[in-house]
C-alpha positions, 0 to 999 in steps of 0.5 A: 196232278190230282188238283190239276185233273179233277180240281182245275181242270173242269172249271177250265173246261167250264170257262172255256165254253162260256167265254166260247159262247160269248164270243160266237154269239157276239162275233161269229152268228152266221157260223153259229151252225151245225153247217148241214150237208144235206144239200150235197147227199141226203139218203145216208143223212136221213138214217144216220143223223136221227140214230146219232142224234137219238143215242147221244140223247139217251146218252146225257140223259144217262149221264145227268141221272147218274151224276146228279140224282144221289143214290138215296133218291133211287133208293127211296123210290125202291130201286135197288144197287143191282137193280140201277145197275142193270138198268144203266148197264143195259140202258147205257150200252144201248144208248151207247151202240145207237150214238156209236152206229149213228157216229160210224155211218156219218163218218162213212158218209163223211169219206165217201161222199166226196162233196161232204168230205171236201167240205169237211175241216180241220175242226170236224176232224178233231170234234169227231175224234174227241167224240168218239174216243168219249163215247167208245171209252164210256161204253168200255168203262161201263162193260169193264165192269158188268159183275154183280153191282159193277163198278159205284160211281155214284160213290166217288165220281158223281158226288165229285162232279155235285162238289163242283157246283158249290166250289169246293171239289172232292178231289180225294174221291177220284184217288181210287176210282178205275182208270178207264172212268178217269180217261173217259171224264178227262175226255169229257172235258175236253169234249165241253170245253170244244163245244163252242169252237165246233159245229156242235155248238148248234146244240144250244140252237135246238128248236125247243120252242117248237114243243110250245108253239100254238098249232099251225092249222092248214086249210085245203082249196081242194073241193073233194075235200071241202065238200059240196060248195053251198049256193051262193044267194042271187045266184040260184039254179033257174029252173024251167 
């Protein structure tokens, strides 16, 4: 079970997102989409999907810290255990209630809205379950353990997920690690190996070239802001 879970089960997840990818890309572009809504309700959306979106942005970027910056970096940079911890205790629950608040009001307006909820599928339904138990078991995993320094991940779990990379797993480190963070991770997984098959898969369509895109300039006809018209020459006001 130990190889299976933290030695096979990540380079299925892996696999199954490429080859997800490939084969939206090739077969299904016009369903490459988060297949908005907004068309049927807008008020609700307009609140919900910037909170969602901004705390599960804070929430990858958490997780990208933790498990791919090695505690010797922090440390060169004066950040302490406790000092890391607080900061992704804190940070993290933050994060965490933004992406689960954002997560609840489109849920609500999911089942409320009766147009949104008969556009909703089988699929949604099954992204938002894996999404939720992700997030809630995170922030569960992380507040399990507020005491002193809390729980180390960057011992065990983090130079686990690193090992991946070079295709050799760790699989020891994750013997003793806490069950609520083991759960969390399976269901990660999970959650990376659904990507392509959900309407998250629009993650991999986010507009970044915007950011560098040259500055699109509009110039008004409205006279008050253009100011006084100069005369054109030949057409000089006759004066008597």
């Amino acid at each position: 079970m130990t190889t299976l879970l933290w030695g096979a089960l990540p380079y299925i997840a892996l696999a199954l997102l490429v080859a997800g990818l490939v084969w939206r890309h090739r077969y299904d572009k016009h369903g490459w989409t988060s297949r908005s809504s907004q068309v049927y309700e807008s008020r609700l959306l307009d609140i919900a999907s910037p909170v969602f979106h901004y705390g599960i942005l804070f929430v990858l970027a958490g997780h990208v810290v933790g498990l791919f910056v090695p505690a010797s970096w922090t440390g060169s940079l004066g950040v302490g255990e406790h000092t890391y911890h607080l900061f992704s205790l804190y940070g993290g629950t933050l994060a965490g209630v933004l992406a689960v608040a954002g997560l609840a009001l489109l849920l609500f307006r999911r089942r409320t809205r009766a147009p949104v909820f008969h556009a909703t599928t089988a699929n949604d339904k099954v992204m938002y379950l894996v999404l939720v138990a992700a997030i809630v078991l995170g922030m569960t995993a992380k507040l399990s353990h507020t005491s002193g320094d809390g729980y180390d991940y960057r011992a065990t779990i983090a130079p686990w997920a690193r090992s991946l990379f070079v295709l050799q797993p760790k699989t020891a480190l994750m013997a003793d690690v806490p069950v609520l963070y083991k759960v969390h991770a399976v269901i990660g997984m999970i959650l990376i190996a659904l990507v392509p098959y959900t309407r998250l898969v629009h993650m991999f369509s986010a507009p970044v070239q915007y950011l560098f895109r040259p500055y699109v300039v509009y110039r008004s006809r409205d006279p008050r802001q253009l100011g006084p018209r100069p005369e054109r020459r030949g057409w000089e006001t006759t004066r008597n």
